[in-house]
N, C-alpha and C positions, 0 to 999 in steps of 0.2 A: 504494500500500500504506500501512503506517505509519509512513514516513518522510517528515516536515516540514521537513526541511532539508536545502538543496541546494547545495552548492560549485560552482559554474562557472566555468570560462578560457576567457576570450574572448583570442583570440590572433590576429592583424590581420597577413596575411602581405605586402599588395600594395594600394597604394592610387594612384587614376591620377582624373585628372578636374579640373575648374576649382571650387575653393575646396569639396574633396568633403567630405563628414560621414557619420558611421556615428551608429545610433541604436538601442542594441539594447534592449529591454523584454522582462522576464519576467511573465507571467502565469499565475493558475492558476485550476482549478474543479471544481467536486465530479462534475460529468459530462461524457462528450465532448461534449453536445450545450449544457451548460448556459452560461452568463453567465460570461465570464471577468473575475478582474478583477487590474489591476497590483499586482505583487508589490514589484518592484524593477526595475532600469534600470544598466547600465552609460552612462557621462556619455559623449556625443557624443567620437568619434575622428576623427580629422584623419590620423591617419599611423600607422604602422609601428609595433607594439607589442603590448603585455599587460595585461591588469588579471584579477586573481582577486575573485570575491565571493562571498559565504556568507551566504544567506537561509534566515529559517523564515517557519512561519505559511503553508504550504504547505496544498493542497486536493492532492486525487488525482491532475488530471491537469496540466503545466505545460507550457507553451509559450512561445516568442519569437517577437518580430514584431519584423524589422530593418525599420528607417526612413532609406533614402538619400538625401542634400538636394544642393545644387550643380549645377553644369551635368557632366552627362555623369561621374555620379559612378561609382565599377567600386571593387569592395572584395574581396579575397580571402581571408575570414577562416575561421576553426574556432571553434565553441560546444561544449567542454567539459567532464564535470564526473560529480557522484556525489551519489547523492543516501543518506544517515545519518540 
C-alpha cells in the first residue's frame, strides 16, 4: 500500500551448531514478480537475543532472505514488525 516504512524485531530464540551465524536481509519491489533489491540487513547473530530496526524507502512488496553460515548451523528465530 502507502506505507514506506517498516519497524521489524528480529528476536533469536535458540541457536545450536559449530561457530553458527544468522544473516537476515530485507528487500523490497514494486511487483511480486519484479527485481528485488536490498533494503537493509540486521548485522550477523551469533547467539540468543534482539535487535529492533526501522526502514523507509520501501517499494510495495518486502521480503527477507535469512543466510545460515557455520557447520550444522539451527536458529530458532521470529521476524516481527509493522509497517506506518
Amino acid at each position: 500500500g502507502d506505507r514506506g516504512t517498516l519497524r521489524l524485531d528480529l528476536e533469536i530464540a535458540a541457536v545450536s551448531g559449530t561457530a553458527p551465524t544468522l544473516h537476515v536481509q530485507i528487500e523490497t519491489a514494486k511487483t511480486t514478480s519484479g527485481t528485488a533489491r536490498a533494503v537493509d540487513a540486521f548485522g550477523p547473530k551469533t547467539a540468543i537475543g534482539s535487535e529492533r530496526r526501522a526502514m523507509s524507502g520501501l517499494d510495495r512488496f518486502v521480503r527477507y532472505v535469512a543466510t545460515l553460515g557455520g557447520t550444522s548451523p539451527s536458529f530458532t528465530f521470529a521476524l516481527t514488525g509493522e509497517a506506518v
